[in-house]
C-alpha positions as CSV (number, residue, x, y, z in Angstrom):
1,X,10.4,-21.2,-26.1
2,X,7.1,-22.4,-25.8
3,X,6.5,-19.8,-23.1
4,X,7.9,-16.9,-25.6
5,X,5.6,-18.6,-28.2
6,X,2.6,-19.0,-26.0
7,X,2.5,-15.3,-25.0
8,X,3.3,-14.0,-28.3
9,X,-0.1,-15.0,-29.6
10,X,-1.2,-13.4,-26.9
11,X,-0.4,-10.0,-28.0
12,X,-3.1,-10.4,-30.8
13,X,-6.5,-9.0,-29.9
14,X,-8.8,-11.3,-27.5
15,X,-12.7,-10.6,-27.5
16,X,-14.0,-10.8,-24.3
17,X,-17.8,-10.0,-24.4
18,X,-17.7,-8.4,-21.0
19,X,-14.5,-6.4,-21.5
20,X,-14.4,-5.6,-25.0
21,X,-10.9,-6.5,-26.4
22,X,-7.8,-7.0,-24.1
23,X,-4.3,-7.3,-25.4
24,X,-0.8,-8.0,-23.7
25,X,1.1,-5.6,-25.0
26,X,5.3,-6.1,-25.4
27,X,5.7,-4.0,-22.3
28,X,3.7,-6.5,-20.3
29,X,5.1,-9.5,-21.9
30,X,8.9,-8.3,-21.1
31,X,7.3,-7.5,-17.7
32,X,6.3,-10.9,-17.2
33,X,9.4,-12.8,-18.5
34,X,11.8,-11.0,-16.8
35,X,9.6,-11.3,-13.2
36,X,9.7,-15.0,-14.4
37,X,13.0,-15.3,-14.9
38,X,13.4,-14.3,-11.1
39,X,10.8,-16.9,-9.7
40,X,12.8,-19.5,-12.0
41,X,15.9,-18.0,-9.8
42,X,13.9,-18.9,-6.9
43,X,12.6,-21.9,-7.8
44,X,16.2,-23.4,-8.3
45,X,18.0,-21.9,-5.3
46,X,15.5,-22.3,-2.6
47,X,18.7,-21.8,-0.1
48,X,19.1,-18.1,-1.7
49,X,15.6,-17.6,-0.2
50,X,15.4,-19.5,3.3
51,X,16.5,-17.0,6.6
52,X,19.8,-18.1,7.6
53,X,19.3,-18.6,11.5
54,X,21.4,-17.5,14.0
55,X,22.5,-18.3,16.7
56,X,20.3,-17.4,19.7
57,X,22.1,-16.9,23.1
58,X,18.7,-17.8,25.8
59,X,20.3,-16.3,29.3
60,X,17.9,-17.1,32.4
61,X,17.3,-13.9,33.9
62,X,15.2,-14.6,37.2
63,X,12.1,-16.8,37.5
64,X,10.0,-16.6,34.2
65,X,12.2,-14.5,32.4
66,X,14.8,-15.1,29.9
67,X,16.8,-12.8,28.0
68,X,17.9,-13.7,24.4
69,X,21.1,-11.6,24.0
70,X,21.4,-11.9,20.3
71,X,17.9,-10.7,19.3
72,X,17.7,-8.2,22.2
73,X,14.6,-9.4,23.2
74,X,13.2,-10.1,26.6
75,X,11.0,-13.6,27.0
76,X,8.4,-14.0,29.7
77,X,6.3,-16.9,30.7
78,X,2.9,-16.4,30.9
79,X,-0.2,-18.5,30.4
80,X,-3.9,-17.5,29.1
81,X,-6.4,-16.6,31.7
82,X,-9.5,-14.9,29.8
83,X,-11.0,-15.0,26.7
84,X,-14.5,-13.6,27.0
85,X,-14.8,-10.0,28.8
86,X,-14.0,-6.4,28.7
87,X,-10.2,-5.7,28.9
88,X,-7.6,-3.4,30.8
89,X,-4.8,-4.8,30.5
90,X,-3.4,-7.8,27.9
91,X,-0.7,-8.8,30.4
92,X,-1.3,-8.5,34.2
93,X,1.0,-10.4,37.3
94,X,-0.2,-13.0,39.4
95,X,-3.6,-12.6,41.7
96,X,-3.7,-9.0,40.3
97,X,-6.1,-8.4,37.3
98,X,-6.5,-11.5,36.1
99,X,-10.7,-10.9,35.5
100,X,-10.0,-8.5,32.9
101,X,-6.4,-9.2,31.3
102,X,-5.7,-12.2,29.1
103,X,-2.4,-13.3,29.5
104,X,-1.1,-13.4,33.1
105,X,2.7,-13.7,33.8
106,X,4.8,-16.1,35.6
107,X,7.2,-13.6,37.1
108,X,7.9,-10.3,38.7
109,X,7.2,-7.1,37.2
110,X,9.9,-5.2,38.8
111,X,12.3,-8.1,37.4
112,X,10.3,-7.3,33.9
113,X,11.5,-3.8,34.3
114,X,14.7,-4.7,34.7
115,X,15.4,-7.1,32.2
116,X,14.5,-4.6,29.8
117,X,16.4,-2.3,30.8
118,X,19.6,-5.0,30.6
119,X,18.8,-4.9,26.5
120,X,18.7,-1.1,26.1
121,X,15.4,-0.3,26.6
122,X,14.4,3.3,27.6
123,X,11.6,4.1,30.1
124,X,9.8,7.5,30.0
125,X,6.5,8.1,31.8
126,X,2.7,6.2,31.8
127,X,0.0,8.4,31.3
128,X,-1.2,10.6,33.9
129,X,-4.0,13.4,35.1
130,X,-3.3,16.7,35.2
131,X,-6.0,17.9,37.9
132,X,-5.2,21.9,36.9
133,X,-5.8,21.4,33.2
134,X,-8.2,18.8,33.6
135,X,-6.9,16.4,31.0
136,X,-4.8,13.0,30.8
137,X,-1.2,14.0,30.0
138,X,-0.1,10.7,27.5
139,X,2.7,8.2,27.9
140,X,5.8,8.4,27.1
141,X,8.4,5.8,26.2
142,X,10.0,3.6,23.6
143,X,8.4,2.0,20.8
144,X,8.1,-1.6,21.5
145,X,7.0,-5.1,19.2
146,X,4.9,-7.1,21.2
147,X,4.3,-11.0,20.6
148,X,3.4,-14.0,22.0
149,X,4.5,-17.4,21.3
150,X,2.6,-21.0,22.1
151,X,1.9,-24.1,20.7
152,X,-1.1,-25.1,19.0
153,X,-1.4,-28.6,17.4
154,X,1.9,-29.3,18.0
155,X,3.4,-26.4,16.1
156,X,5.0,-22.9,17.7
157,X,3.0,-20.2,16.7
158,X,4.2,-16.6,17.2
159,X,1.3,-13.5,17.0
160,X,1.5,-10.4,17.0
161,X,-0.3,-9.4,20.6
162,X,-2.9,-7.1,18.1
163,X,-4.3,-9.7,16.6
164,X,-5.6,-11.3,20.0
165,X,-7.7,-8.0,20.3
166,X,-11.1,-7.0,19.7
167,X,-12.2,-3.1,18.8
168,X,-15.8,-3.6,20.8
169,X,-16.9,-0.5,20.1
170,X,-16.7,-0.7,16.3
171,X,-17.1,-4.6,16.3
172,X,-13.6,-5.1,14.1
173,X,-9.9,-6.0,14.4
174,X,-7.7,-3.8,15.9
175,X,-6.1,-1.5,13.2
176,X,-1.9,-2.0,14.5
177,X,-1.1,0.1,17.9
178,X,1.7,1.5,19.4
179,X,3.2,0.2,22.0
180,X,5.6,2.4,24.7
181,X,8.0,1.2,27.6
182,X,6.1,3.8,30.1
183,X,8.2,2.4,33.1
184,X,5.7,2.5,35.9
185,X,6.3,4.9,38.7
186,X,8.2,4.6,41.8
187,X,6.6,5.0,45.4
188,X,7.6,6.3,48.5
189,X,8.8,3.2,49.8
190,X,10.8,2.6,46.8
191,X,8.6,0.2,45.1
192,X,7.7,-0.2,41.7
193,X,3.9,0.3,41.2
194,X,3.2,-2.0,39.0
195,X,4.5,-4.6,41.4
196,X,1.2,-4.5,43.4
197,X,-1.2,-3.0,40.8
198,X,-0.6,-5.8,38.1
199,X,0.0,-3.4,34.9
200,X,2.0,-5.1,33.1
201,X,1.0,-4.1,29.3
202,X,-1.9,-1.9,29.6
203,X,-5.1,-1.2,26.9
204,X,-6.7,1.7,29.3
205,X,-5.0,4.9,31.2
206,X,-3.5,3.6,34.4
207,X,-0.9,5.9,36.3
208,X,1.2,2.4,36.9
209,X,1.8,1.0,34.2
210,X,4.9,-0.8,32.8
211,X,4.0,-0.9,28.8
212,X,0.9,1.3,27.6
213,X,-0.8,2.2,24.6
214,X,0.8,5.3,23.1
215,X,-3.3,6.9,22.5
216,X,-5.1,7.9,25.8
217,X,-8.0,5.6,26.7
218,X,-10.3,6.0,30.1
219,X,-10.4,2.7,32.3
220,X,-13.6,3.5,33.2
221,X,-15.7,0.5,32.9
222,X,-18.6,2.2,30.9
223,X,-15.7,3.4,28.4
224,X,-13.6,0.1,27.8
225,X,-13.5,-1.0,24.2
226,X,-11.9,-3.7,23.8
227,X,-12.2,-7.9,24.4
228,X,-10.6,-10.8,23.8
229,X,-10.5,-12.0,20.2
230,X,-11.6,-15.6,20.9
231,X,-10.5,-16.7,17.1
232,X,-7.2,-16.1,17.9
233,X,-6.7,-16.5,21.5
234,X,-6.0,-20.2,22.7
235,X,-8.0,-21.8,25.3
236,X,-7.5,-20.5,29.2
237,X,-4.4,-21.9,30.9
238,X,-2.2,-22.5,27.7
239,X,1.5,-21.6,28.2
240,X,2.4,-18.7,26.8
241,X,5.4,-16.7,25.6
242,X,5.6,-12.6,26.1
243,X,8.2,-11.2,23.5
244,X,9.3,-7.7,24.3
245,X,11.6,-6.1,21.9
246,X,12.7,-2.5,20.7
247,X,10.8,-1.1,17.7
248,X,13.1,-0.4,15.0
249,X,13.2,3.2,14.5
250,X,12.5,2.6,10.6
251,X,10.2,0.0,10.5
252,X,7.5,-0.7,8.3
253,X,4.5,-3.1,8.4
254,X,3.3,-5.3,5.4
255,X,0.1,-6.9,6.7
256,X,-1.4,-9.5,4.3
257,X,-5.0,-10.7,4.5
258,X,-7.2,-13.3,2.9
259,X,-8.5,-12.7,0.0
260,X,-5.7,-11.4,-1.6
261,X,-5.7,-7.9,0.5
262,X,-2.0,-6.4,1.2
263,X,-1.9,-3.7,3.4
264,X,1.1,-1.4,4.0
265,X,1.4,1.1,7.1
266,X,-2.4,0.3,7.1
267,X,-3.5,1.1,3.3
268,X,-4.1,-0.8,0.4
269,X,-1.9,-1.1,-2.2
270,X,-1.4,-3.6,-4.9
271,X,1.9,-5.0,-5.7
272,X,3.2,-2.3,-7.7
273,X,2.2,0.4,-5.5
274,X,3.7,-2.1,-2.7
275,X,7.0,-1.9,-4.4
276,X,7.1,1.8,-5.2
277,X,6.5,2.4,-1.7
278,X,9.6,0.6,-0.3
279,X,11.9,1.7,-3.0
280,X,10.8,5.3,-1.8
281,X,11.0,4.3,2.0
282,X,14.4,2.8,1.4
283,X,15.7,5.7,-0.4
284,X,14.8,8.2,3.1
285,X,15.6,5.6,5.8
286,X,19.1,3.2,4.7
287,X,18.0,1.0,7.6
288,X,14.5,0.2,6.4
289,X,13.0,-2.9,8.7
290,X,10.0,-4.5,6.6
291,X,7.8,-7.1,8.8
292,X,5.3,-9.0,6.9
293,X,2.3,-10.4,9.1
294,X,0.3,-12.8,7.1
295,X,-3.0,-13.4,8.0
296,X,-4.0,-17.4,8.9
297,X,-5.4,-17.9,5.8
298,X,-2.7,-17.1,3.8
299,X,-0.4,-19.9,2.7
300,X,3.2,-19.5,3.5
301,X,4.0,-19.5,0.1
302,X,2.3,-16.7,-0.4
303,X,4.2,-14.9,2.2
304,X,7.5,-16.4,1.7
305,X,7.1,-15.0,-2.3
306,X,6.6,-11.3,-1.3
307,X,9.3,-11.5,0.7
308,X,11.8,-12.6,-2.2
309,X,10.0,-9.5,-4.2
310,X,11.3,-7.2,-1.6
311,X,14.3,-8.8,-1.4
312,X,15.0,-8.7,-5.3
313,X,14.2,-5.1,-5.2
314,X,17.4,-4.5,-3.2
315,X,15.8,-4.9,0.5
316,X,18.9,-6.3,2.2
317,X,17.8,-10.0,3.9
318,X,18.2,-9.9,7.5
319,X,15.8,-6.0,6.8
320,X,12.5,-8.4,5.8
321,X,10.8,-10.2,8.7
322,X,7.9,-12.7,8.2
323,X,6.2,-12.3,11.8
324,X,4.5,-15.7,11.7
325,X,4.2,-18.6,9.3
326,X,0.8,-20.4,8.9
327,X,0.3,-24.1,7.8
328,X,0.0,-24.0,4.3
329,X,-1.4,-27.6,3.7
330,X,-5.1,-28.0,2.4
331,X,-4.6,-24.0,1.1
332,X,-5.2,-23.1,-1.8
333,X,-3.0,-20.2,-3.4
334,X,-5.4,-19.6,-6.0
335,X,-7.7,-18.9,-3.5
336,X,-5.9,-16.2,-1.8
337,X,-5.1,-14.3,-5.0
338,X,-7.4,-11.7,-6.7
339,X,-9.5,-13.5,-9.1
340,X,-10.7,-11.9,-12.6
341,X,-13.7,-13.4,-14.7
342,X,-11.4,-12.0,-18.1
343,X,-10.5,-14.4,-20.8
344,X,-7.3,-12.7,-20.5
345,X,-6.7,-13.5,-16.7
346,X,-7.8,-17.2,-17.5
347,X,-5.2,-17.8,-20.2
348,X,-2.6,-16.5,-18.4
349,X,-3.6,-18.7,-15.5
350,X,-3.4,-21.7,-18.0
351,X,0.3,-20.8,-19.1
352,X,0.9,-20.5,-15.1
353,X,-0.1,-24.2,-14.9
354,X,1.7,-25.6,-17.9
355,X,4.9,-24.0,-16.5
356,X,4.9,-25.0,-13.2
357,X,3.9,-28.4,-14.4
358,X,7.5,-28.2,-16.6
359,X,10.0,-26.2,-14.2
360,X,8.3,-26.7,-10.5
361,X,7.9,-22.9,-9.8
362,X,5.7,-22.0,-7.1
363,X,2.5,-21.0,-7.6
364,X,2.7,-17.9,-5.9
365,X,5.1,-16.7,-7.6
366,X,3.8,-17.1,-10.8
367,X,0.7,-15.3,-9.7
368,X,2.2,-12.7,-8.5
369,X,4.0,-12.2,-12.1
370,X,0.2,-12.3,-13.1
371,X,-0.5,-9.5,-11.0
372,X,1.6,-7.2,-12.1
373,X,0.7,-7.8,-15.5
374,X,-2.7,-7.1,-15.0
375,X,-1.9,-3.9,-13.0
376,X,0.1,-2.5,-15.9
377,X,-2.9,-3.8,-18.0
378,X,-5.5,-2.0,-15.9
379,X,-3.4,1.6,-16.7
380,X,-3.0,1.1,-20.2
381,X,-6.7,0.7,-20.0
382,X,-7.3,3.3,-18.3
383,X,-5.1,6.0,-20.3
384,X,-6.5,4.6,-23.4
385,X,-9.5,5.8,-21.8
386,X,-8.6,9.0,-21.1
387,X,-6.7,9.3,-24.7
388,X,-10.6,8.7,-25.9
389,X,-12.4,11.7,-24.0
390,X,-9.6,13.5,-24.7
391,X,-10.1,13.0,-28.6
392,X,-14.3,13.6,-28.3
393,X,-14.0,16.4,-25.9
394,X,-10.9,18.3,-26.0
395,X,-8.3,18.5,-23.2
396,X,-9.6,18.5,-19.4
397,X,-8.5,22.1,-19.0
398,X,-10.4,22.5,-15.6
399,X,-8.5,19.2,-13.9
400,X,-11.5,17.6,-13.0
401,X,-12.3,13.7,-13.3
402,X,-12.8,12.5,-16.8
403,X,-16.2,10.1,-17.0
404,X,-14.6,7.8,-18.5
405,X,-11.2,7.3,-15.7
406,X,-12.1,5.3,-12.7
């Protein structure tokens, strides 16, 4: 009740001398309660929330490799052996490529091959030179999700192998790649090629390799573009884990990045836009896979929350994947968050206080409510806009961008 009451004075006019006057209107306010009713459902049933784990079946395959029947996923022991350098491979076999590769394997890559092969995986071809037409004929293969798992400060951390890369040429992250199950080739003595060459995953064009890039790029040394992110990648010689696994065939990517960023398939989108875009994804592909890659500095929480949202909006459980989880102590959620210098945002962020001060809700959660409102706030702003021009200078008859719209 003091919530209700609380936000109902909010619906009066609030001067801001930056912004003019800002109002919640009822819209918002319903918008907020009921998205706080959910946290609050949260909140109270944190077992609603929490993955249920199941039971993993870990079969030793041959030396190094393990095969875990109930995820369909193929472990491999590796350990780090660069961090500094130009790449050509990310994963290479023993006394191969280990100058220009960071991870290097403790096993066989024949035995690699066929481990995958156990859980379903489906070779097709690496990439290759076609001498008559001049150009590199690309790879074909199954999708794959690479990671790798290790300890750091006495905690198991799992990465996404991406974020262990460098773009050299542009000086930035690597934007999410594709990965295939190429297969290597077979030579005339029957042996794999990757067995002697060492390309085990692959960043460049090489006729032998086992996993490649799905995009064609030349191993020559004057072309290479990437290197070792040495933010993310441990020191040299730390034990490593290589997680191969089948792409879903309808899988989407939430990527989340500090401050308050949320990327999905690679563009920007605020919550609602986040929302709308599942609801439409879920609607053409019924077996919609969502994985939700935080970035370090975002607490858990944070992640943990938008995964309820997806969840609430009808994503089935076990179809929402958090690919790692960061230590949330000494983080600050406010910090990820988008910040606003309104009067508005600020006394919202005081009622956000109060009532996890009462009722124990997270944070996050709260904040995200906060989001939304302000999204819905920023349109209503922005049609009122529009509704202005409109009245000064007639309807926009030629479809072109009012001066007052953003």
């Amino acid at each position: 009740m003091i919530l209700i009451s609380f936000l109902s004075k909010l619906e009066t006019p609030i001067k801001d001398s930056d912004r003019g006057f800002l109002s919640l209107t009822g819209l918002n306010t319903v918008i907020f309660l009921v998205t706080l009713l959910i946290c609050m459902g949260n909140a109270s049933s944190p077992a609603a929330s929490a993955q249920t784990p199941g039971t993993v079946h870990l079969q030793d395959f041959a030396p190094g490799i393990r095969i875990n029947w109930m995820e369909k996923e193929v472990e491999v022991d590796s350990h780090v052996v660069l961090r500094q350098g130009m790449l050509e491979l990310f994963a290479c076999s023993p006394r191969t490529r280990e100058h220009e590769s960071i991870l290097c394997i403790d096993a066989r890559p024949t035995q690699v091959f066929q481990a995958m092969g156990l859980i379903g995986l489906e070779s097709g071809h690496p990439p290759n030179w076609d001498s008559k037409k001049q150009r590199t004929i690309p790879p074909v293969g199954q999708k794959l999700i690479l990671r790798v798992r290790y300890e750091q400060s006495g905690k198991t951390r799992t990465d996404d192998i991406f974020n262990w890369l460098w773009d050299d040429r542009n000086d930035r992250p690597v934007p999410r790649p594709t990965w295939l199950f190429c297969g290597s080739v077979v030579d005339a003595n029957g042996t794999l090629a990757a067995e002697y060459e060492g390309t085990v995953v692959s960043v460049v064009d090489f006729y032998s390799s086992l996993i490649s890039l799905s995009e064609s790029y030349s191993s020559s040394n004057d072309e290479l573009w990437l290197r070792p992110n040495t933010r993310k990648v441990p020191p040299e010689n730390t034990p490593c884990t290589l997680l191969i696994r089948a792409c879903p065939p309808e899988s989407r990517h939430i990527d989340l990045q500090y401050p308050g960023c949320v990327f999905y398939e690679g563009k920007s989108v605020n919550y609602l836009q986040l929302l709308s875009r599942i609801r439409n994804d879920m609607q053409t592909l019924p077996g919609l896979f969502v994985t939700i890659h935080p970035d370090e500095n975002v607490p858990d929480i944070c992640t943990r929350t938008i995964r309820n949202l997806l969840i609430h909006n009808d994503l089935p459980p076990d179809q929402v994947e958090i690919d790692q989880e960061n230590d949330s102590e000494n983080q600050s959620v406010f910090g990820w968050f988008p910040r606003s210098r309104s009067l508005l945002f600020r006394s919202t962020f005081a009622v956000f206080r109060l009532v996890n001060s009462l009722y124990n809700i997270p944070l996050a959660s709260l904040e995200i409510a906060n989001y939304q409102i302000m999204a819905f706030h920023a349109e209503q702003q922005k049609r009122n806009r529009h509704a202005r021009f409109t009245k000064q200078f007639g309807p926009n008859d030629n479809a072109q961008t009012h001066p007052f719209e953003d």
